[in-house]
N, C-alpha and C positions, 0 to 999 in steps of 0.2 A: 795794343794800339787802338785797336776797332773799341773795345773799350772805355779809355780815353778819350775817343769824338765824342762817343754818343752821352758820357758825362757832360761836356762840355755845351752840348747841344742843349740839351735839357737845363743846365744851367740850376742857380738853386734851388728854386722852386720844384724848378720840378723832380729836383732829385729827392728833396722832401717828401712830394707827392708820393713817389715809389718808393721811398722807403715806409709812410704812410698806409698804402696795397699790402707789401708786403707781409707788413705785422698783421695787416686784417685779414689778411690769407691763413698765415698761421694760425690765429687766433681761431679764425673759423672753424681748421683744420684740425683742431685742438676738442673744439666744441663738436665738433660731429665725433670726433673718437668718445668724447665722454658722452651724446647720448648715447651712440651705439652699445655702450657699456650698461648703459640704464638701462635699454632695451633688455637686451639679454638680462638683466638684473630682475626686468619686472616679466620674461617668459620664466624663470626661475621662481620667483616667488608666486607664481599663476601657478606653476605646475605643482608647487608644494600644497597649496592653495587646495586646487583639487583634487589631491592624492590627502590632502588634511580632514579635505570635509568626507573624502567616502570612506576613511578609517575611522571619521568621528559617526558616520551613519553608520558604519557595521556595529560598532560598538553600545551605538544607540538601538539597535534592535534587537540586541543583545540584554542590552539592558531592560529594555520591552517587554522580551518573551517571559523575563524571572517574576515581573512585576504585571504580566497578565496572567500566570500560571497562581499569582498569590491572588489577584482576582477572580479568578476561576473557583479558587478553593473555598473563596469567601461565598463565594453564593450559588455555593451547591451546598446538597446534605448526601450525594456519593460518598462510598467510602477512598480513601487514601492510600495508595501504596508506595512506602519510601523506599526504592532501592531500584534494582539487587546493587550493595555496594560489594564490589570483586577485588576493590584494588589495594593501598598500602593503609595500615593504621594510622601513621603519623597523617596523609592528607583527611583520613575517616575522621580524625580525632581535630585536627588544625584548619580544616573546611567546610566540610562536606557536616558534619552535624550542628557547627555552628549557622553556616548558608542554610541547611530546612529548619534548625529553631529560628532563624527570621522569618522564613516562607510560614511558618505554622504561625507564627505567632501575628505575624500582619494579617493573617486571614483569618486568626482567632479561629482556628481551627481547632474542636474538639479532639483531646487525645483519644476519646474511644472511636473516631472515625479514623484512625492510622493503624496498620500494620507495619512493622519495620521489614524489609529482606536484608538479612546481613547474615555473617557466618563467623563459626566459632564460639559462639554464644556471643560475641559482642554487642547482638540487641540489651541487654543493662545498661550499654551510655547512652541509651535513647529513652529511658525510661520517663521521661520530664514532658516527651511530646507521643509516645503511642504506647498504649493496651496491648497491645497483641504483636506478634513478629512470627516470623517462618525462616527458619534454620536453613539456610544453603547447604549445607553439609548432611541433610536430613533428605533432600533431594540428589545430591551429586556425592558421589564419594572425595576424600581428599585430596587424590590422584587425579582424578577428571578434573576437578576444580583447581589444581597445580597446573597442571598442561594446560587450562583456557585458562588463566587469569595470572598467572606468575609475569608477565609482563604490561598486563592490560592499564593502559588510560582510556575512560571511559567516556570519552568526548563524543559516542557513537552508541547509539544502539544494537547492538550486535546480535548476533546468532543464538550466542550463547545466554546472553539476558534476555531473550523473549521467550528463550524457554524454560528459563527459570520465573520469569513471570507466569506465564501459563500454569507453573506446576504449584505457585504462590493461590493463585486463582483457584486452582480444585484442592486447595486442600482445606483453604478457609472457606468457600463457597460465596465470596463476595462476586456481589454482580455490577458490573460497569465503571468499576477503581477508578479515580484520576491514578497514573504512573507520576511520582516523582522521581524521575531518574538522574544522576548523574551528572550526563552529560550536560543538565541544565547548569551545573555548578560551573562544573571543567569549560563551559566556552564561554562564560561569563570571569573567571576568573585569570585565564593563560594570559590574556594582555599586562595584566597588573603579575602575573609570576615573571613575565618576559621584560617586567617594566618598560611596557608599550603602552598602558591605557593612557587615553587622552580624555577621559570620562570619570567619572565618582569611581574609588576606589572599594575595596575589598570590604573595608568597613562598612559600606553600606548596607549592605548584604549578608552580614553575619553580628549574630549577637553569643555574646561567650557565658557559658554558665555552667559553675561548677558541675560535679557529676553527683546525680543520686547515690547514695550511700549504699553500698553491695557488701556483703556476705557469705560466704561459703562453708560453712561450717566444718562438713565433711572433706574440704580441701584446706583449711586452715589447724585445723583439731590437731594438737601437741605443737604446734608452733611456739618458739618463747613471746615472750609477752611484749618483747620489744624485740628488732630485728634491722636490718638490711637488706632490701630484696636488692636484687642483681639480676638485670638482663644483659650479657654481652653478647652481639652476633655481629657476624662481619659485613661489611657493606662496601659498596664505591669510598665511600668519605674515611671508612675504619677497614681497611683491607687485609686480609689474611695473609699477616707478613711477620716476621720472628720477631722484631720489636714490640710489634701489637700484644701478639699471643704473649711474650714477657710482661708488657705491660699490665696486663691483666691479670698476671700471674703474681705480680707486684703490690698494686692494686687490694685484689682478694685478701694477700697478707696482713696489708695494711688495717684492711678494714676487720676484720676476725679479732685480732688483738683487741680491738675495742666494742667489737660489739654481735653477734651472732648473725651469722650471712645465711640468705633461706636464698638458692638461686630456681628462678625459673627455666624451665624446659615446656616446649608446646607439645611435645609429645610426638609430633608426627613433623614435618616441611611441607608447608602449603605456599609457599615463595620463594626466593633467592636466596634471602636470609641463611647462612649458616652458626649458626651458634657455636659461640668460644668451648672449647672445653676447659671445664673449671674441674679440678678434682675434689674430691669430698675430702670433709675431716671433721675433729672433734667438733669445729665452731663454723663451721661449714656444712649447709641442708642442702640435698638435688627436692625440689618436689617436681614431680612428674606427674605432667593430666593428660586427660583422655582427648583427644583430639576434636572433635565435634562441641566439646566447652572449652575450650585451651585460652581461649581471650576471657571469658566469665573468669575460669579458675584463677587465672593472673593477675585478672582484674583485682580480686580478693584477695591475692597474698598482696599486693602494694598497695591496697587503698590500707592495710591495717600495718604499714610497714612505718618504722619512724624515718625511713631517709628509703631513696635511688637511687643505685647508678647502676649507668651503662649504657651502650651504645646509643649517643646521637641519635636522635629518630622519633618513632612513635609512642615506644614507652617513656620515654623522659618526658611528652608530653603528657602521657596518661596521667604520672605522678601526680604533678600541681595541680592538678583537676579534681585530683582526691584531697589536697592539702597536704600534699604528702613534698616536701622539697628534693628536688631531684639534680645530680649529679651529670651530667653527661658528656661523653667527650669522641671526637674524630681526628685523624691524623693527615688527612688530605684533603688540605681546605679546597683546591682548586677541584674538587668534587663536588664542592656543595654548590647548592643555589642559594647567595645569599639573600633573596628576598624572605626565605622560608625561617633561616636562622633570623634575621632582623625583628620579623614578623612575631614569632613566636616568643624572644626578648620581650616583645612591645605588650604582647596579649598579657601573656604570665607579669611581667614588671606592672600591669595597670589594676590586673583582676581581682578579687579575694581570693588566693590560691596557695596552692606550695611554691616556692623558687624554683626558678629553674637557672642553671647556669650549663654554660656549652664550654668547652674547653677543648681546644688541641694540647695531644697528651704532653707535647715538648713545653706548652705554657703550663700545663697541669705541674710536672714535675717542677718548673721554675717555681711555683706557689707556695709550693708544697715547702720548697728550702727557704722561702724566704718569707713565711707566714711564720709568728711564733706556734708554739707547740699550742697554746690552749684556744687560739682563734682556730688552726685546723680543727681539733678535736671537738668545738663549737657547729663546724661545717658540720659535720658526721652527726651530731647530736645536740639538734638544735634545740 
């Protein structure tokens, strides 16, 4: 009723009018929700804003430190020290000596001003950028150098590499080294393994070159003239599981029929790594080396091997590097980091090099049934 008057009063006009208000109430009411919306829209993209810009400045000083340390190198005549490298082959061989052949080479750095620190004999894949090297293994036994490094990422200067620098120091008698360590690599690259960088990528920083031609006479003498070398050992990605161990068992078979298998052994555990046991036989070699050269001597049976395989990882990359095409395969993808496989695709797929192919064993076996017979037997002997 009360209602009804006050329509009436109002009349039409005015009921226009306030129906008029009304909408512009709404409408208004409308418009303050949607800026309130922008609001918070635009503390949201500030906030990104400024969490953008101080992960694009960490990474830029990052980026800094590599390319003042290449400056540094450029206009001195000190000598150089690369290392101590403690950690895995596959990043020694996929980073870390591609990352200081740029650092040496932007600073045209003379190889007779470098010493390499590495272990194993692995100074040989350094050959292209230093003269001289010092053995880790010549200072530390294989056991000490197991218990401080079978975990180590090197993003840190440690306890343990300042004393192996020190003992780098009295044994060459260089006075006042630049250190290239490392950890110059590891905090310049973990954004782009995390695929976090917001900054120039990997390639900047790394140039790829095959490996100097190595030799071991006394580790290769009676070897046949064409071969197979074989590294299998178990890892996160290839895990010590009764498929595995068959598949390898499998594998070995396969390949002996067609061609003579020389398998490597490091002689001693200086990592996590355990290696497959393969058994001997007629078409089947153990060569076994002395620990202190175990990466030289290895180096030498696959740089003179006609084909790879084996465990995903380090030596599959060593292969291509020799020209040598390589074979490799893991069983648990959700192990790997795929920026590493990607990567390693991308080097080897672009370089003058051996092939390299990655296979989980469940696709291997698919291949293998659904390849004819003489494109496999191609793979193996190329």
């Amino acid at each position: 009723m009360m209602l009804h008057r006050i329509r009436q009063r109002l009349g039409t006009s005015g009921r226009r009018r306030l129906s008029e208000y009304a909408a512009a109430s709404t409408a208004l009411r409308q418009r303050v929700r949607d800026l309130l919306v922008r609001v918070k829209e635009q503390e949201r993209l500030l906030s990104l804003a400024t969490t953008g810009s101080a992960e694009l400045a960490h990474h830029a000083a990052r980026h800094a430190r590599a390319t003042r340390m290449a400056n540094r190198l450029a206009r001195s005549e000190r000598p150089v020290i690369v290392g101590p490298w403690c950690g895995e082959v596959g990043f020694e061989l996929l980073y870390w000596i591609p990352f200081v052949t740029w650092l040496v080479e932007r600073a045209r750095v003379d190889r007779r001003r470098v010493t390499v620190l590495t272990r194993g004999g692995a100074h040989v894949w350094y050959r292209h950028l230093a003269d001289a090297d010092v053995e880790i293994l010549d200072v530390v036994s294989a056991e000490d150098f197991r218990s401080q490094a079978r975990t180590l990422k090197q993003d840190s200067l440690t306890a343990f590499d300042r004393g192996l620098l020190r003992q780098a120091v009295r044994a060459t008698g260089l006075s006042r080294p630049h250190v290239v360590h490392p950890q110059l690599m590891y905090r310049l690259f973990i954004p782009s393994w995390k695929e976090e960088s917001v900054t120039e990528g990997i390639d900047a920083f790394t140039r790829y070159r095959p490996l100097a031609p190595v030799t071991d006479p006394q580790v290769t003498a009676g070897l046949p003239d064409e071969y197979v070398a074989v590294k299998f050992y178990f890892s996160q990605a290839f895990p010590d599981i009764p498929a595995n161990r068959q598949f390898v068992r499998n594998l070995i078979a396969v390949l002996s029929e067609q061609s003579p298998v020389v398998v490597l052994q490091s002689g001693a555990r200086v990592d996590d790594h355990e290696d497959a046991v393969i058994a001997e036989g007629p078409r089947v070699r153990h060569v076994r080396v002395d620990v202190r050269n175990n990466l030289a001597a290895q180096t030498a049976i696959v740089a003179g091997a006609r084909t790879f395989a084996g465990t995903y990882g380090g030596f599959a990359y060593l292969a291509p590097l020799y020209g040598v095409n390589a074979l490799s395969f893991f069983s648990d993808r959700d192990k790997l980091v795929p920026f590493h496989l990607e990567h390693a695709n991308r080097v080897f797929g672009s370089m003058d090099a051996g092939r390299f192919v990655a296979f989980d064993v469940r696709d291997a076996s698919f291949a293998a049934s659904a390849l004819p017979r003489g494109v496999g037997e191609s793979v193996v002997h190329p």
